[in-house]
C-alpha positions as CSV (number, residue, x, y, z in Angstrom):
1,X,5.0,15.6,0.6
2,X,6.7,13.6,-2.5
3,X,4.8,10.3,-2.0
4,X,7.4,8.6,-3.9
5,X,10.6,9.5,-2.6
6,X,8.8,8.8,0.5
7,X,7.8,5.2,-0.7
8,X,11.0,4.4,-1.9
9,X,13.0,5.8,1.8
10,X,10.3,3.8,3.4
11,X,10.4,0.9,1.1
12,X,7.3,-1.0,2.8
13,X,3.9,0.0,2.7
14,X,1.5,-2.2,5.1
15,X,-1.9,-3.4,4.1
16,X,-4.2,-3.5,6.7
17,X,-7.6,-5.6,6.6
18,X,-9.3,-6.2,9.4
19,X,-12.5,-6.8,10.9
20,X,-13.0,-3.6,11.9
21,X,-12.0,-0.2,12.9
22,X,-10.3,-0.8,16.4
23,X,-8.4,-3.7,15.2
24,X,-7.6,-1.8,12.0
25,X,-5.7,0.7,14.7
26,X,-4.6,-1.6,16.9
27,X,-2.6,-2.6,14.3
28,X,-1.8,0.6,13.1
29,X,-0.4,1.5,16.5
30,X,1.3,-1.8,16.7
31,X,3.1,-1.2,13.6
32,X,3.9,2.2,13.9
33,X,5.7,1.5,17.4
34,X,7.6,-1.2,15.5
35,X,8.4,1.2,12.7
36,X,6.4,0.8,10.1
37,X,5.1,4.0,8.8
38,X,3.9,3.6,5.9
39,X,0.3,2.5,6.1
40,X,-2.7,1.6,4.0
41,X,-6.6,0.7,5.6
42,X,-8.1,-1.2,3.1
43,X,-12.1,-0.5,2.8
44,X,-12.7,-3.8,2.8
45,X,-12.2,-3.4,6.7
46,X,-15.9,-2.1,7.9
47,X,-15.9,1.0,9.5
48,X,-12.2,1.2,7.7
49,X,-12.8,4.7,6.6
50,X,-13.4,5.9,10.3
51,X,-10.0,4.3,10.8
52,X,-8.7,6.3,8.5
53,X,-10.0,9.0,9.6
54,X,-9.1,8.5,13.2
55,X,-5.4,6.9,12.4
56,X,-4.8,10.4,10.4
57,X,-6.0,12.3,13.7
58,X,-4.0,10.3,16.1
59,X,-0.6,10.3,14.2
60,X,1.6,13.2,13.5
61,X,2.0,14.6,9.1
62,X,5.3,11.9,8.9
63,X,3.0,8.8,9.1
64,X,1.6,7.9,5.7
65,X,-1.8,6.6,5.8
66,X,-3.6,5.9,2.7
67,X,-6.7,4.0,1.7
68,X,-7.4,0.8,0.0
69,X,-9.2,-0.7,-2.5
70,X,-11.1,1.9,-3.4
71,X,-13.6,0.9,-6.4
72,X,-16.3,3.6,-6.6
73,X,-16.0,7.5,-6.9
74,X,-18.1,7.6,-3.6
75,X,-15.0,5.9,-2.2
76,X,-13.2,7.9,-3.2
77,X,-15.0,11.0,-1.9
78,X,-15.4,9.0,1.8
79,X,-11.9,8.7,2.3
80,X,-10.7,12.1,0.8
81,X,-13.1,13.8,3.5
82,X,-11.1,11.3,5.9
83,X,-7.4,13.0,5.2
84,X,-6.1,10.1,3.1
85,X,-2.4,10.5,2.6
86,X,-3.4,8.6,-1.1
87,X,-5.7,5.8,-2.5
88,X,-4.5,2.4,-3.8
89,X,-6.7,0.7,-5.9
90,X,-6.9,-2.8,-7.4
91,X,-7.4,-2.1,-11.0
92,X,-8.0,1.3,-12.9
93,X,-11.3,1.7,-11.1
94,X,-13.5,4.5,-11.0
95,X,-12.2,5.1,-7.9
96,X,-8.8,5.3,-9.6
97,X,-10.0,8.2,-12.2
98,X,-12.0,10.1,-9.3
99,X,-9.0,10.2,-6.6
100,X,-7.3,12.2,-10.1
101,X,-9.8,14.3,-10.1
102,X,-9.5,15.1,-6.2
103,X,-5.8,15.3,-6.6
104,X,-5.0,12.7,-4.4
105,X,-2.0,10.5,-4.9
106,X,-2.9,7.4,-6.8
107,X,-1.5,3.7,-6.2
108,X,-3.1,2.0,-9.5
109,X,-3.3,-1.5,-9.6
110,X,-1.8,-3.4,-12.9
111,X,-0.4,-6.1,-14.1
112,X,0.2,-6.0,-17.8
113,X,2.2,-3.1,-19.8
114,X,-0.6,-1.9,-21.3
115,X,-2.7,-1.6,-18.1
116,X,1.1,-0.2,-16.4
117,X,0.9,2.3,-19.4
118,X,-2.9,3.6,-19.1
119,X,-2.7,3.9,-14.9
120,X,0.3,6.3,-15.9
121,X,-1.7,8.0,-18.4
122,X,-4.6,8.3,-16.2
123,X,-2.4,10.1,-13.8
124,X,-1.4,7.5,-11.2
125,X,1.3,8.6,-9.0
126,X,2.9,5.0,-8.6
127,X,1.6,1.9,-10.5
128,X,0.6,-1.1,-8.4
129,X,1.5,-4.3,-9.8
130,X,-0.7,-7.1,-8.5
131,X,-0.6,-9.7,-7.6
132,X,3.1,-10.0,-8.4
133,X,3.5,-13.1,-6.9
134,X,1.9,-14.4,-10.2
135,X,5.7,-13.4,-12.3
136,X,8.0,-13.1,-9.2
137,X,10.4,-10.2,-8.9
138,X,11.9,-11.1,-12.6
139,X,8.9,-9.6,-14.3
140,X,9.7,-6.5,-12.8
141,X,13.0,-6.5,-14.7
142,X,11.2,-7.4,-18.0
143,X,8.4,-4.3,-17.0
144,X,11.6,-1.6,-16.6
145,X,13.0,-2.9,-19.9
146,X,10.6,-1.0,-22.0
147,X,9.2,1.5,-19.1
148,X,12.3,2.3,-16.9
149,X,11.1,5.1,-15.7
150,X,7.6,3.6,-14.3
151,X,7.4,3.8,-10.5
152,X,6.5,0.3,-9.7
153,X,5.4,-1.3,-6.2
154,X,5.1,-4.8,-6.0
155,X,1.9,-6.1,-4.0
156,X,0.8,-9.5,-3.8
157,X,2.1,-12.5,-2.2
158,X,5.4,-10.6,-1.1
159,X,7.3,-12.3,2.2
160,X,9.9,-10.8,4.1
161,X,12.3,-13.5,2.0
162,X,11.0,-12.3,-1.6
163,X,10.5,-8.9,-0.4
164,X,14.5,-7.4,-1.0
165,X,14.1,-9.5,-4.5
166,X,11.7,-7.2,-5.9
167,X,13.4,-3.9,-5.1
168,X,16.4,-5.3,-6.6
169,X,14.7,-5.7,-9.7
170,X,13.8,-2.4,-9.8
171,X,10.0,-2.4,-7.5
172,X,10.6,1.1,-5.6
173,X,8.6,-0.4,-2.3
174,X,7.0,-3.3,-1.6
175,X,3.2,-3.7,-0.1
176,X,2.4,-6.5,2.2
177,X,-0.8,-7.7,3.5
178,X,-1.4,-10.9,5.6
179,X,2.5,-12.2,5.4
180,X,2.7,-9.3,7.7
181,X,-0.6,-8.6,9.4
182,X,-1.1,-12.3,9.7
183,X,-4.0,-12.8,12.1
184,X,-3.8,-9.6,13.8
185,X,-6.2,-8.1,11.7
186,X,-9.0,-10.7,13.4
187,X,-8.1,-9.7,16.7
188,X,-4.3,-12.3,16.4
189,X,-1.3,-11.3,18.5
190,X,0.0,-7.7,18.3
191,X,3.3,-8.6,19.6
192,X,3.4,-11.4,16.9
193,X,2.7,-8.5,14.4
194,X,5.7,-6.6,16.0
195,X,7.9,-9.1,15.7
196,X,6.9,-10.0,11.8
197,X,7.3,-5.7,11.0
198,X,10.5,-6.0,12.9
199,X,11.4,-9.0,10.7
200,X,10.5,-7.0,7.4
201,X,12.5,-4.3,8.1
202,X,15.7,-6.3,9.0
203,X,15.2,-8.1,5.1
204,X,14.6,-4.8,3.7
205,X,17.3,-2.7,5.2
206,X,15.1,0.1,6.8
């Protein structure tokens, strides 16, 4: 699977944290049924690897499902014996350079050029820039000026309003965390969460 042209059809990637693995796939089920199926279980959910795990199990090859923030080269490990589509990670972490080494499809968290520029080097598949609610989607114009080529995903502080703003300026998918999951991920509404996903995708066209 090309994780990219996949990211950029898809166009949002979901960031699930929660407080733990049910709610992690109650959400995932929720969102999937609204649409949303590009996913990523952040291991700062406990248990969120078994979610992963079980979310991979339970949903046919055309879900993505990745994992995220993963720091450590044990994380790494963990969630490739899972069946993670791909790790995200907040920064070039060790983590980052062992999910290379597995060959598993790297979302590297940046910011700057440089750091844009070494996640690229290191291998990274797609370059997260976060949080990019710090520049706003304008930066992302500045970033393509030099790097045009650099897959860029815009995480951090994105809402369903800023959210078409950044692929305009040249973000190939956006990721969204709690302007999305809101309080689902503590046990909130689902059909709230529905209705936000279903809101998402109406801003972003998909």
């Amino acid at each position: 699977m090309d994780l990219l042209a996949e990211l950029r059809a898809r166009k949002l990637l979901a960031i699930i944290r929660a407080d733990g693995a049910d709610t992690a796939l109650a959400c995932v089920e929720t969102l999937v049924e609204a649409g949303v199926t590009a996913l990523e279980i952040s291991l700062t959910t406990p248990g969120g690897v078994e979610a992963i795990a079980k979310a991979r199990s339970q949903y046919d090859p055309h879900i993505l499902i990745g994992a995220g923030t993963v720091v450590t080269a044990a994380q790494a490990d963990e969630v490739a014996a899972a069946r993670a589509g791909f790790v995200v990670t907040p920064a070039i972490t060790r983590g980052a350079h062992r999910a290379v080494q597995l060959g598993l499809p790297l979302l590297c968290g940046a910011l700057t050029a440089t750091e844009v520029v070494a996640a690229l080097d290191l291998g990274a598949t797609a370059v997260k820039i976060f949080p990019a609610k710090l520049h706003g989607p304008g930066y992302f114009s500045e970033l393509r000026a030099p790097l045009p080529d650099a897959p860029l995903i815009a995480v951090g502080g994105v809402d369903a309003q800023s959210a078409p703003k950044y692929l305009a300026a040249g973000a190939l998918a956006v990721g969204v965390g709690s302007p999305l999951l809101g309080d689902a991920g503590i046990g909130g509404s689902l059909a709230e969460l529905a209705i936000r996903a279903s809101t998402f995708r109406t801003e972003l066209g998909v």
